[in-house]
C-alpha positions as CSV (number, residue, x, y, z in Angstrom):
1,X,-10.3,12.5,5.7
2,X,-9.8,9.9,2.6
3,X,-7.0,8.8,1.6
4,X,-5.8,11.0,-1.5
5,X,-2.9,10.9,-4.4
6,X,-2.0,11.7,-7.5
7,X,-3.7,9.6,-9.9
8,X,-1.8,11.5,-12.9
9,X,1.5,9.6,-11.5
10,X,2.7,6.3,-12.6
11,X,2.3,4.1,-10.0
12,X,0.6,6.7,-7.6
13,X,-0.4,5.1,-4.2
14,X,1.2,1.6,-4.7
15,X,4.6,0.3,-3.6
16,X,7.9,1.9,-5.1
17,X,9.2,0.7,-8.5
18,X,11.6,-1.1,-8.0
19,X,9.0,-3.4,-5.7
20,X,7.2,-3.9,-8.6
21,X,9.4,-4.1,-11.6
22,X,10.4,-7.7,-10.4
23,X,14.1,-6.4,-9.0
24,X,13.6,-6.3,-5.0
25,X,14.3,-10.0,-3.3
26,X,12.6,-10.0,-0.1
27,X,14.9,-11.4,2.7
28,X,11.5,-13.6,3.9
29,X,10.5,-15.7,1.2
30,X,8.0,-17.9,3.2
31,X,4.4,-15.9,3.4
32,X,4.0,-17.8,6.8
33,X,7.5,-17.3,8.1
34,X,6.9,-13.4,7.2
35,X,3.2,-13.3,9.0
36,X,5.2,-14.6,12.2
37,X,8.3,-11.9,11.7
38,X,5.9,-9.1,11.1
39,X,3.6,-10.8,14.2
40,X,7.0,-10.7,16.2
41,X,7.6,-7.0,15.7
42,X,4.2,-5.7,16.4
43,X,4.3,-7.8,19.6
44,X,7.8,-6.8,20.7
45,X,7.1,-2.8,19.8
46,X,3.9,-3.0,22.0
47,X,5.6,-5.0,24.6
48,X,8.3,-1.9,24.7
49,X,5.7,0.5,25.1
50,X,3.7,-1.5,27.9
51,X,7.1,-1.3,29.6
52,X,8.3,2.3,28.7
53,X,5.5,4.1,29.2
54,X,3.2,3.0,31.6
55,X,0.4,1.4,28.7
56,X,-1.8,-1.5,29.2
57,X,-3.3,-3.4,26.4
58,X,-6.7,-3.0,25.6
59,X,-9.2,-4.6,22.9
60,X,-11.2,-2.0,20.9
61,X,-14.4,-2.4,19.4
62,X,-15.0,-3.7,15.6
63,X,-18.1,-1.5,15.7
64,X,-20.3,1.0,17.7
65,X,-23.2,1.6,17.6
66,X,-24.7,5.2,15.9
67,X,-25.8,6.5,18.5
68,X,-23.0,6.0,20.8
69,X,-21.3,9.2,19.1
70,X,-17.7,7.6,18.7
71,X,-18.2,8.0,15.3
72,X,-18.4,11.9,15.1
73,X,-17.9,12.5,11.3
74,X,-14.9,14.7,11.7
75,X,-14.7,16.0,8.4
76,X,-18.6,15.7,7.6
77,X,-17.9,13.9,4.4
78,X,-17.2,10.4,5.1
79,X,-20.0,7.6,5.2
80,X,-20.0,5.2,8.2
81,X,-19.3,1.5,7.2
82,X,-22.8,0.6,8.8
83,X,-24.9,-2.2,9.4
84,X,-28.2,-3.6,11.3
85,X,-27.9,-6.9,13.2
86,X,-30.2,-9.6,11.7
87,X,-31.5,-9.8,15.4
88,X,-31.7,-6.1,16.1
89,X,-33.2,-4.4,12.6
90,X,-33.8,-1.2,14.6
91,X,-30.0,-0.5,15.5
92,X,-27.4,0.7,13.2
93,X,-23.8,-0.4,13.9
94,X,-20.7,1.5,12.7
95,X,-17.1,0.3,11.6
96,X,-15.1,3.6,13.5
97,X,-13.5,5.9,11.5
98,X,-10.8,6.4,14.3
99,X,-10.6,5.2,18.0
100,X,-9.9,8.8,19.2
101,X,-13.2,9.5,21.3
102,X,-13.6,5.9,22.3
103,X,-9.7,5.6,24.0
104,X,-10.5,8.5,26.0
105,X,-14.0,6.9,26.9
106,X,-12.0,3.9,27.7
107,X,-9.6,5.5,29.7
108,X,-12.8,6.5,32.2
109,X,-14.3,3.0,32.1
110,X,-11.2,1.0,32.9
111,X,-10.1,3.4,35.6
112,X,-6.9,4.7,34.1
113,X,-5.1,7.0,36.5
114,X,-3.5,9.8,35.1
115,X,-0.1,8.6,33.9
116,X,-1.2,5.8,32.6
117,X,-2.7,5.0,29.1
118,X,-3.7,2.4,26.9
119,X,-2.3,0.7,23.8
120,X,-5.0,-1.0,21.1
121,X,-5.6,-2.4,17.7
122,X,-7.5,-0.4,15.1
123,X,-9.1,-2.2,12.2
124,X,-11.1,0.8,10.9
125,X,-12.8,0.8,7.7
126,X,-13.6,4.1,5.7
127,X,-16.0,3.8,2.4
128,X,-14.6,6.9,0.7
129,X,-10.9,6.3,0.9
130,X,-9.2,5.2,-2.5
131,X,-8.7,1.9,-2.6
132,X,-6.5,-0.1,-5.2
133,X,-4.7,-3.2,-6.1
134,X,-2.2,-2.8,-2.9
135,X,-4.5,-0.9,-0.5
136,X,-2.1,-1.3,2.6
137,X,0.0,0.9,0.4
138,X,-2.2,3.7,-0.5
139,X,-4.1,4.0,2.7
């Protein structure tokens, strides 16, 4: 389902106010310094789960291909990121909308007992979601 807000309100879908009237300081001034503090959380939280809950990291794919059916068009409104490879012009490659029918795929192929899941990265692109001048915000 896209991303939706009230475009009536002032502001709607981007950071709070008093992010972008100039007042808030962040504690990390350095871009770089904050990349490697945000890197450090992501990477300790996902550690903590590996440890607490019996989940091994896998990677996910950045696309799949149309006919695979991962991308199964929940809603039946949204249009698939898509593609053809210069070197294969007769298959049609997908961004995923989500990563919901391929983890339990994945499950099968890496031979996940039950009890044990997995824990991936989603870059997932949707065309009809709003996008604006902070779209981290708003999505």
């Amino acid at each position: 389902m896209a991303t939706t807000f009230d475009r009536t309100k002032p502001l709607a879908g981007l950071p709070p106010t008093y992010v972008m009237d100039g007042s808030y300081t962040p504690t990390i001034q350095d871009k770089v310094t904050l990349e490697d503090a945000l890197s450090g959380i992501k990477n300790t939280f996902e550690q903590n789960l590996k440890e607490n809950i019996n989940v091994v990291r896998v990677s996910a794919p950045m696309f799949v291909n149309k006919t695979s059916g991962f991308n199964d068009n929940l809603n039946g409104i949204e249009r698939p990121a898509s593609f053809n490879p210069r070197d294969y012009p007769d298959t049609t490659l997908e961004v995923p909308f989500s990563l919901a029918k391929w983890k339990r795929w994945a499950l099968h192929y890496y031979g996940m007992p039950v009890g044990k899941g997995l824990v991936t990265d989603f870059r997932g692109l949707r065309c009809d979601d709003d996008v604006g001048e902070y779209p981290s915000y708003c999505c």
